[in-house]
Biopython code that builds the backbone (N, CA, C, O; Angstrom):
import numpy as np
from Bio.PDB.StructureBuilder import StructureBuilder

atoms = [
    (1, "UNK", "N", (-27.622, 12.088, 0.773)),
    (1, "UNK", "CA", (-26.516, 11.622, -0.049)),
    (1, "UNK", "C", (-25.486, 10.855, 0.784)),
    (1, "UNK", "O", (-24.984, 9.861, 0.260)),
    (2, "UNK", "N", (-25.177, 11.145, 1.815)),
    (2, "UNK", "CA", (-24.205, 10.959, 3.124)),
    (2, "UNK", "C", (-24.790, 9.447, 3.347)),
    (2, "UNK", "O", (-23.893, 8.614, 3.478)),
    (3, "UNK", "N", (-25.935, 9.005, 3.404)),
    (3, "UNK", "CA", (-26.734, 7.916, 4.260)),
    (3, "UNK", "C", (-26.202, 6.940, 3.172)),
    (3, "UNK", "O", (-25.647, 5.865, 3.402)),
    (4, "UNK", "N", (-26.556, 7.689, 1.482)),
    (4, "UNK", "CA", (-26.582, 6.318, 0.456)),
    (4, "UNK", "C", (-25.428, 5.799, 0.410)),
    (4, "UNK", "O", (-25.343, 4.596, 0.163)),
    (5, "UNK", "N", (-24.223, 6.601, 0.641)),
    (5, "UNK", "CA", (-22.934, 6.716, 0.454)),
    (5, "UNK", "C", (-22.843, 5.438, 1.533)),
    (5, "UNK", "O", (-22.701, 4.298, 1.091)),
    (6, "UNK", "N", (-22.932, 5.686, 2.957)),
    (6, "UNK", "CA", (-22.621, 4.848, 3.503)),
    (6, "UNK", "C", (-23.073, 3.158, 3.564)),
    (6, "UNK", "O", (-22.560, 2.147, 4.045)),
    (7, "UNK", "N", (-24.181, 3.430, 2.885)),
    (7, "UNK", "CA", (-25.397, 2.057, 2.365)),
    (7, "UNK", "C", (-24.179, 1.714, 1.746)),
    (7, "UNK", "O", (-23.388, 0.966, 2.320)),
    (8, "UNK", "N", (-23.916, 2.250, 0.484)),
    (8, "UNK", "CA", (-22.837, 1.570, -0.356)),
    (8, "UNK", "C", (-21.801, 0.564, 0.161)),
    (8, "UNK", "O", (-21.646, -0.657, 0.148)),
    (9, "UNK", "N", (-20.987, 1.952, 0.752)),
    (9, "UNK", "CA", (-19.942, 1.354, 1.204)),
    (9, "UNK", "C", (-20.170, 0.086, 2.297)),
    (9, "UNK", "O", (-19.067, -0.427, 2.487)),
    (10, "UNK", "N", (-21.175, -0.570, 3.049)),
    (10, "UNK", "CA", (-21.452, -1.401, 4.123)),
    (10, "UNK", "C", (-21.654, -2.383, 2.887)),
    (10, "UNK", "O", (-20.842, -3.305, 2.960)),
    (11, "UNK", "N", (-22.408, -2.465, 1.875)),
    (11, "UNK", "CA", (-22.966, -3.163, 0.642)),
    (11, "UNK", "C", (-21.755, -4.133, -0.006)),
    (11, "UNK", "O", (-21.800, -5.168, -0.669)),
    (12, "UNK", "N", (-20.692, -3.336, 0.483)),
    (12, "UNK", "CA", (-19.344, -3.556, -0.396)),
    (12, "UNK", "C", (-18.285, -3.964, 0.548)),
    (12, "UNK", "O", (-17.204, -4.410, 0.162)),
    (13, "UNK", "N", (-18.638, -3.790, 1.928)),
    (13, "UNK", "CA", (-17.562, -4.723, 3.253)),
    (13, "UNK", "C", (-17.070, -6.115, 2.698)),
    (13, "UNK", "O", (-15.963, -6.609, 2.483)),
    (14, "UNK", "N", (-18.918, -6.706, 2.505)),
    (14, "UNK", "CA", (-18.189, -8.342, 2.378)),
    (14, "UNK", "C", (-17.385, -8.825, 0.980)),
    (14, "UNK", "O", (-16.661, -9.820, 0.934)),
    (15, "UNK", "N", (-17.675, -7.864, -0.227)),
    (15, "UNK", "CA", (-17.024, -8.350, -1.217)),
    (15, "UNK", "C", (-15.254, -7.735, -0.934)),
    (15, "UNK", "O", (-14.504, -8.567, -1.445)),
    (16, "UNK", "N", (-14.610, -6.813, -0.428)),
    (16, "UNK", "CA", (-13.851, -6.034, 0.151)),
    (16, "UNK", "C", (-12.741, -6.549, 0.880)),
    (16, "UNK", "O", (-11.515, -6.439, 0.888)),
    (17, "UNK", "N", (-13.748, -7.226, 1.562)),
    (17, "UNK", "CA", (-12.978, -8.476, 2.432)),
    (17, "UNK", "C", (-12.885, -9.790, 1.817)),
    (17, "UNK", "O", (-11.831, -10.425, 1.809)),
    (18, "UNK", "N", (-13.400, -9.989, 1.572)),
    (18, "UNK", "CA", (-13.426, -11.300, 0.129)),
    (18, "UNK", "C", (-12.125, -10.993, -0.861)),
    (18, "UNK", "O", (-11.052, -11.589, -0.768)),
    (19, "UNK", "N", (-12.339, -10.258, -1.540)),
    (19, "UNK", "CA", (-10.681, -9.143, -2.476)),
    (19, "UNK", "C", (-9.584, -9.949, -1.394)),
    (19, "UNK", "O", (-8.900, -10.953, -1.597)),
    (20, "UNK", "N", (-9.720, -9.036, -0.100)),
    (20, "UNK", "CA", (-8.438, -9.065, 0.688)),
    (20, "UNK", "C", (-8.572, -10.392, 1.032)),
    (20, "UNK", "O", (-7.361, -10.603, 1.100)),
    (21, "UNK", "N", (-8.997, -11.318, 1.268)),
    (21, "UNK", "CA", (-8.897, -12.648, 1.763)),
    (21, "UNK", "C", (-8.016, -13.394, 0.185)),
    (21, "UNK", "O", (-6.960, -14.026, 0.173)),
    (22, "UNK", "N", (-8.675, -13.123, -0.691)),
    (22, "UNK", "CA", (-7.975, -14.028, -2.034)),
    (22, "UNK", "C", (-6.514, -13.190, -2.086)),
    (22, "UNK", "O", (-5.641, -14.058, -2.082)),
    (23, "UNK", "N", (-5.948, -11.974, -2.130)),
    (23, "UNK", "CA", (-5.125, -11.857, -2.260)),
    (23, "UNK", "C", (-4.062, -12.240, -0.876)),
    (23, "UNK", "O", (-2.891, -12.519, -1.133)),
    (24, "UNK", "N", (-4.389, -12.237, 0.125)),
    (24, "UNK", "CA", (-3.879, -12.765, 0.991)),
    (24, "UNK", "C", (-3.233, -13.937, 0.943)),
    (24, "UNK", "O", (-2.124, -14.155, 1.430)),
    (25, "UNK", "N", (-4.178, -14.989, 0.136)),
    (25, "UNK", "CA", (-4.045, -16.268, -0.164)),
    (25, "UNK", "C", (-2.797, -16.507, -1.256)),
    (25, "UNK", "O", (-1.890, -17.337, -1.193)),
    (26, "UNK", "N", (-3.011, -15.691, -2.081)),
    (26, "UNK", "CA", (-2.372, -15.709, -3.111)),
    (26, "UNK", "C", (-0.741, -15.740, -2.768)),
    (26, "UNK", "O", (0.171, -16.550, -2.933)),
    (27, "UNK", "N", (-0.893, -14.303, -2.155)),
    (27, "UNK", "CA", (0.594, -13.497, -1.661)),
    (27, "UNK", "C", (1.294, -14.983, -0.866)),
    (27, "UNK", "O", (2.335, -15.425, -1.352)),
    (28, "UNK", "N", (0.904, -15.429, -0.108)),
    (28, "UNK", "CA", (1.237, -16.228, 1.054)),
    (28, "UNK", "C", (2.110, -17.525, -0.106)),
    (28, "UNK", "O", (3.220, -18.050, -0.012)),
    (29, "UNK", "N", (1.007, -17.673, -1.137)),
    (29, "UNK", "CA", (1.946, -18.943, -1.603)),
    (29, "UNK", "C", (2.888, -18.581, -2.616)),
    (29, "UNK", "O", (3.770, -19.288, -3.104)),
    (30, "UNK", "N", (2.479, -16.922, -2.974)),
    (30, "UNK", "CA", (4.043, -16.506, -4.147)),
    (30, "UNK", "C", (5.012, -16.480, -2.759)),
    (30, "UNK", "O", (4.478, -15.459, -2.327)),
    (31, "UNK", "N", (5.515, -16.640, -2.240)),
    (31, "UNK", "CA", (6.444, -15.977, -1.023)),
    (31, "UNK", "C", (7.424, -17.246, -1.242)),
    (31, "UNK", "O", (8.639, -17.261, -1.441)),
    (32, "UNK", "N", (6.372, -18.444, -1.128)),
    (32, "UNK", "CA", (7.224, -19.501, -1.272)),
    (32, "UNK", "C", (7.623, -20.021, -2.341)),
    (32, "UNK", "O", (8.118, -21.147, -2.369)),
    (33, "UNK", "N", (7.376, -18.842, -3.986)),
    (33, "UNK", "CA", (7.581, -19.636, -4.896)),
    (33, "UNK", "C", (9.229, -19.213, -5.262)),
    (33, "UNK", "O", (9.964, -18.448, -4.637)),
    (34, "UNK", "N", (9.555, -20.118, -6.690)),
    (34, "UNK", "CA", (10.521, -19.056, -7.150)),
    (34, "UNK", "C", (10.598, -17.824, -7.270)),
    (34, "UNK", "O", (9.563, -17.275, -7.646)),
    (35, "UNK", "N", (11.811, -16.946, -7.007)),
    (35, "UNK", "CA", (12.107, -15.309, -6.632)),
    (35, "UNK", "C", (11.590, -14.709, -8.191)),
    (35, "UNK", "O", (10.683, -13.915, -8.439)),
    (36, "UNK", "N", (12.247, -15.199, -8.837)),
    (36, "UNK", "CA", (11.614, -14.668, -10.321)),
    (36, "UNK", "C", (10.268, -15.050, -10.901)),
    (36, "UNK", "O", (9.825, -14.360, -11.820)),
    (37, "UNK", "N", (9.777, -15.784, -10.582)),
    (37, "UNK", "CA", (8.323, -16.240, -10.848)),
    (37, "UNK", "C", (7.633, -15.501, -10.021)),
    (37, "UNK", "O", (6.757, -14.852, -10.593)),
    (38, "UNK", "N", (7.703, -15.342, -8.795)),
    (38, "UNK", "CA", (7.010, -14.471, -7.819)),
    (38, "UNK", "C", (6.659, -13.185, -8.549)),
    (38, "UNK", "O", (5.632, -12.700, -9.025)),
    (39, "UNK", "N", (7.988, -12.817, -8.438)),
    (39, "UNK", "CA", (7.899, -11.011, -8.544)),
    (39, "UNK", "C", (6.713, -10.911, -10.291)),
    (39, "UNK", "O", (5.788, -10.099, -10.275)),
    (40, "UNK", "N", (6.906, -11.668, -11.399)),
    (40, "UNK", "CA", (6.311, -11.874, -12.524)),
    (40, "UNK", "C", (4.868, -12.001, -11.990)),
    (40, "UNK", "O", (4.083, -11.061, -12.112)),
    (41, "UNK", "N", (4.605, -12.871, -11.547)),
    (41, "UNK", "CA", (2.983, -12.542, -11.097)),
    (41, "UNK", "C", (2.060, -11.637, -10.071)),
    (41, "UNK", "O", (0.859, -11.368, -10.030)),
    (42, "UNK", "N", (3.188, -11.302, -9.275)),
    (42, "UNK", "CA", (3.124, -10.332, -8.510)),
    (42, "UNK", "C", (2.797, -8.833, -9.299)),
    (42, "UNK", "O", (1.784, -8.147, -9.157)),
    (43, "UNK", "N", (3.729, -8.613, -9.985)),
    (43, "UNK", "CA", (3.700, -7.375, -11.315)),
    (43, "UNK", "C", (2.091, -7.798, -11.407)),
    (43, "UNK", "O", (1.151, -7.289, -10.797)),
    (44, "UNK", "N", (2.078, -8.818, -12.298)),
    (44, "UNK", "CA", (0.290, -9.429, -13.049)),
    (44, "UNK", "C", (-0.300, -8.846, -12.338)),
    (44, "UNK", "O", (-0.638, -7.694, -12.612)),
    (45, "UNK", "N", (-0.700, -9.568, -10.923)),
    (45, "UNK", "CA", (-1.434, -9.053, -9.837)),
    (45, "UNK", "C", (-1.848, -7.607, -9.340)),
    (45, "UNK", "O", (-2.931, -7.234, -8.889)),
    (46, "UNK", "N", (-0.880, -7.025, -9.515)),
    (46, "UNK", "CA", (-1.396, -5.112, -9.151)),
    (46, "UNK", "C", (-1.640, -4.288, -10.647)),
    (46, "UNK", "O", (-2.358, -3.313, -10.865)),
    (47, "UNK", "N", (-0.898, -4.942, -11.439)),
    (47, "UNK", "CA", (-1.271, -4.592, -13.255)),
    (47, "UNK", "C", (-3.205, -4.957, -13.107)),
    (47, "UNK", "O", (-3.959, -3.984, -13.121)),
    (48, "UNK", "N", (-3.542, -5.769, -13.032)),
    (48, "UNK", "CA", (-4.395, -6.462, -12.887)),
    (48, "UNK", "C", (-5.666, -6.008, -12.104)),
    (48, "UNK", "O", (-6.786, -6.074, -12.609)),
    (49, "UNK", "N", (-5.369, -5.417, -10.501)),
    (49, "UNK", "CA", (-5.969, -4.906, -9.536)),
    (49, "UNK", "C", (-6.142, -3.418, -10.426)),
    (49, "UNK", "O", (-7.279, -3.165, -10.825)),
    (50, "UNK", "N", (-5.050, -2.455, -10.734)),
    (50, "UNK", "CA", (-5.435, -1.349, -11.585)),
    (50, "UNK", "C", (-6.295, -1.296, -12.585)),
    (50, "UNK", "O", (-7.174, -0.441, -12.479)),
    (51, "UNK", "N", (-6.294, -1.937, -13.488)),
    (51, "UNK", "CA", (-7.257, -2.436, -14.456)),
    (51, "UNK", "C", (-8.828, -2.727, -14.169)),
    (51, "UNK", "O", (-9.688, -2.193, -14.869)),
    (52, "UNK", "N", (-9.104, -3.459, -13.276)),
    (52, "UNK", "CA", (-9.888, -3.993, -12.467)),
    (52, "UNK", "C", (-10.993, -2.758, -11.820)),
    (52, "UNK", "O", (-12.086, -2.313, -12.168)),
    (53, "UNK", "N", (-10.171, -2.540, -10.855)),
    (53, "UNK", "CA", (-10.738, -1.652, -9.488)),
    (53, "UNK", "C", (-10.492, -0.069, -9.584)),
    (53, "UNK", "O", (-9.781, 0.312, -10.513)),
    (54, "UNK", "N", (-11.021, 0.881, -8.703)),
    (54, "UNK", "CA", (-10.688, 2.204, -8.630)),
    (54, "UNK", "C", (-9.191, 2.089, -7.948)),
    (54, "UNK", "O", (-8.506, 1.129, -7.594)),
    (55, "UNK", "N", (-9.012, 3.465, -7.929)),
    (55, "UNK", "CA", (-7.714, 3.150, -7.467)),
    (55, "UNK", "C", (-7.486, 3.207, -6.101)),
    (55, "UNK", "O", (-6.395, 2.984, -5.577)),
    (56, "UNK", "N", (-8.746, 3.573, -5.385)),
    (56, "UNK", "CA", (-8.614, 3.332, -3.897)),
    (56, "UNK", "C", (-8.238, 1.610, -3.482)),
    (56, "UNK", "O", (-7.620, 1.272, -2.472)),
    (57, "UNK", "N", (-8.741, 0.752, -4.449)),
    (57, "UNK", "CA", (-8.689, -0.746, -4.042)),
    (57, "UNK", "C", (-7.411, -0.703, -4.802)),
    (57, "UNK", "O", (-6.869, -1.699, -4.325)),
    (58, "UNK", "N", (-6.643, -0.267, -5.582)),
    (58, "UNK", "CA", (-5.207, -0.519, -6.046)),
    (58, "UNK", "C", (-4.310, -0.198, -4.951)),
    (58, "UNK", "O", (-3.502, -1.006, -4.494)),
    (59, "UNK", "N", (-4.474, 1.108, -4.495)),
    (59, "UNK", "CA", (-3.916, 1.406, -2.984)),
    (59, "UNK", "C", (-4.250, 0.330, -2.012)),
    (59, "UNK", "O", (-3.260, -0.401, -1.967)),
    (60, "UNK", "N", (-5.082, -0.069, -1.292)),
    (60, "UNK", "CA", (-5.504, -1.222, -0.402)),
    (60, "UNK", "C", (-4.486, -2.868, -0.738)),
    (60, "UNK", "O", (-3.849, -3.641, -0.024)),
    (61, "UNK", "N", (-4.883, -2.762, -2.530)),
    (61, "UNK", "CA", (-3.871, -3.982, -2.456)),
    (61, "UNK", "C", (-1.872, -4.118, -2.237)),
    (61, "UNK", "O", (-1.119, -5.070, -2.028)),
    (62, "UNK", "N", (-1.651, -2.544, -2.438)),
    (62, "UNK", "CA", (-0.145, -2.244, -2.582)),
    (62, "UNK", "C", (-0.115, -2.348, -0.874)),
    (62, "UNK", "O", (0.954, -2.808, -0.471)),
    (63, "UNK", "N", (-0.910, -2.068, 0.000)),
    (63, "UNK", "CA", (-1.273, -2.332, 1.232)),
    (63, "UNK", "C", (-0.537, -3.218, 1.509)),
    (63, "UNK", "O", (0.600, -3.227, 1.981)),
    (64, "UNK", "N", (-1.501, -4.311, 1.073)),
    (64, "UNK", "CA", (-1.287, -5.742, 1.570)),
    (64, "UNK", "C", (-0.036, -6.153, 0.809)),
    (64, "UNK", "O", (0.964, -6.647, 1.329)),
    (65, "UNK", "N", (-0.173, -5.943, -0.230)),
    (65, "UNK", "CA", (1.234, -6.300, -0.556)),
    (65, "UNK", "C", (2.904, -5.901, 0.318)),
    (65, "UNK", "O", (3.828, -6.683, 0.542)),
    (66, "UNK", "N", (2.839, -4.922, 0.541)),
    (66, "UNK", "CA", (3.474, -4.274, 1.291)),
    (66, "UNK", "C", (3.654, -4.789, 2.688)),
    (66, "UNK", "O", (4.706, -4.783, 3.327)),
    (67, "UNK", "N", (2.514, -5.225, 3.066)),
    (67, "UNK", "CA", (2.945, -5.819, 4.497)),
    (67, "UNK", "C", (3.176, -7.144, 4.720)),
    (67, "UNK", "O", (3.507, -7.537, 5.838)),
    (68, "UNK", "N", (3.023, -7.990, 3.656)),
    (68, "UNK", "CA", (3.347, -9.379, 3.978)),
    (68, "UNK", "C", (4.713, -9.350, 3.057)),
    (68, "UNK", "O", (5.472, -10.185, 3.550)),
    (69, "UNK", "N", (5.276, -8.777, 2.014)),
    (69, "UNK", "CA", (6.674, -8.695, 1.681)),
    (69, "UNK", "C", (7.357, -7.876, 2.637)),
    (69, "UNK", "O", (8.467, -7.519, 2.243)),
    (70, "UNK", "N", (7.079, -7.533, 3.601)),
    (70, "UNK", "CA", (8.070, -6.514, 4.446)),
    (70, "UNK", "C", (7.856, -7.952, 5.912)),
    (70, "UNK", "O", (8.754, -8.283, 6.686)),
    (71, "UNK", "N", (6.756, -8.397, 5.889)),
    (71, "UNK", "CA", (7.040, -9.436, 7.263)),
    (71, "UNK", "C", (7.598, -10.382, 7.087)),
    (71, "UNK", "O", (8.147, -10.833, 8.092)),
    (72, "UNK", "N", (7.773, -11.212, 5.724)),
    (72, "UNK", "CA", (7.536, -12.083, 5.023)),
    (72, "UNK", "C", (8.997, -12.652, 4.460)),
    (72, "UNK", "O", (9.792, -11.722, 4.593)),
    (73, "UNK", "N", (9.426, -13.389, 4.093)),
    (73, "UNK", "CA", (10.974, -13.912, 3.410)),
    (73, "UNK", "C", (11.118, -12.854, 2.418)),
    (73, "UNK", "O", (12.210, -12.325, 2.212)),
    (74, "UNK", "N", (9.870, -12.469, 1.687)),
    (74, "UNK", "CA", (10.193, -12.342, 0.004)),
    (74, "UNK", "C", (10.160, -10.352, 0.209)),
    (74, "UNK", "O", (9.820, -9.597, -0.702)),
    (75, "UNK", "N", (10.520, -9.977, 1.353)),
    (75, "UNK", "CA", (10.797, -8.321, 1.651)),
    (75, "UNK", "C", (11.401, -7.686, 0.290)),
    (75, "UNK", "O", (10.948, -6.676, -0.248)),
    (76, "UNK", "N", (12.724, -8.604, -0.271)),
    (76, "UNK", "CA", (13.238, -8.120, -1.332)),
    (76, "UNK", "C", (12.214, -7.650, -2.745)),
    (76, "UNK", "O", (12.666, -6.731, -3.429)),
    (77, "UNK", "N", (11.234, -8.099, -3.054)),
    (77, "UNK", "CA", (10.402, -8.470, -4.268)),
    (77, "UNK", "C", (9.763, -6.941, -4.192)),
    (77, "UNK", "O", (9.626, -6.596, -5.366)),
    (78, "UNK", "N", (9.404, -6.089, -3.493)),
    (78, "UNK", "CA", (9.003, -4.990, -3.346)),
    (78, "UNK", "C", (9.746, -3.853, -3.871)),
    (78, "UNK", "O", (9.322, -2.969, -4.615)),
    (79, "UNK", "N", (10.925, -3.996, -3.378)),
    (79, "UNK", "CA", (11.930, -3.125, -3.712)),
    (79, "UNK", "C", (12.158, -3.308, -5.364)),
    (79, "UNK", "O", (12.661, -2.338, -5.932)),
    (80, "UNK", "N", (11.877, -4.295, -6.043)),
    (80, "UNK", "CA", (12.638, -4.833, -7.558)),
    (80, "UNK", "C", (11.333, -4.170, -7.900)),
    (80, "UNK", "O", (11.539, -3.255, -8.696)),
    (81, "UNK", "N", (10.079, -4.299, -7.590)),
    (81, "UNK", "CA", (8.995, -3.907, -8.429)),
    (81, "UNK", "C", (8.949, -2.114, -9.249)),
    (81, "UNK", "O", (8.007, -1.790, -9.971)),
]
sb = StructureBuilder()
sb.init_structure("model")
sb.init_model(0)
sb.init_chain("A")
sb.init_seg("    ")
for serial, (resi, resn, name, xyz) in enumerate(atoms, 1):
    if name == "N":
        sb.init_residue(resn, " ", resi, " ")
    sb.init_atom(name, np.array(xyz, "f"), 0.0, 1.0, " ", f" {name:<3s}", serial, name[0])
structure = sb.get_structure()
């Protein structure tokens, strides 16, 4: 059970990283958008990821979210969410 488990999870690296590469992308150009337009699709975006994914990948994306609004100009947008 242990072996398939890990089959899986290796099965699921590249799409995983793929996820985190598009939202990466994403995040990078809300940062520079309008403050209120941002945070609005931003909401979309993890509304969206919940819906979507288990909630281990909802956690992963509050992740990333989290670390490019805390490095990032748009630090404030986290806190409003």
């Amino acid at each position: 059970m242990a072996l398939l488990k890990a089959k899986k999870h290796e099965a699921l690296k590249p799409f995983n990283t793929y996820i985190i590469q598009q939202y990466k992308k994403h995040l990078k150009a809300l940062l520079y958008a309008n403050n209120n337009f941002s945070k609005t699709i931003l909401k979309r975006l993890v509304i969206k990821q919940l819906s979507l994914f288990r909630i281990v990948d909802a956690v992963k994306t509050f992740a990333i979210v989290g670390f490019y609004l805390s490095f990032k100009k748009g630090h404030f947008l986290l806190k409003k969410l």
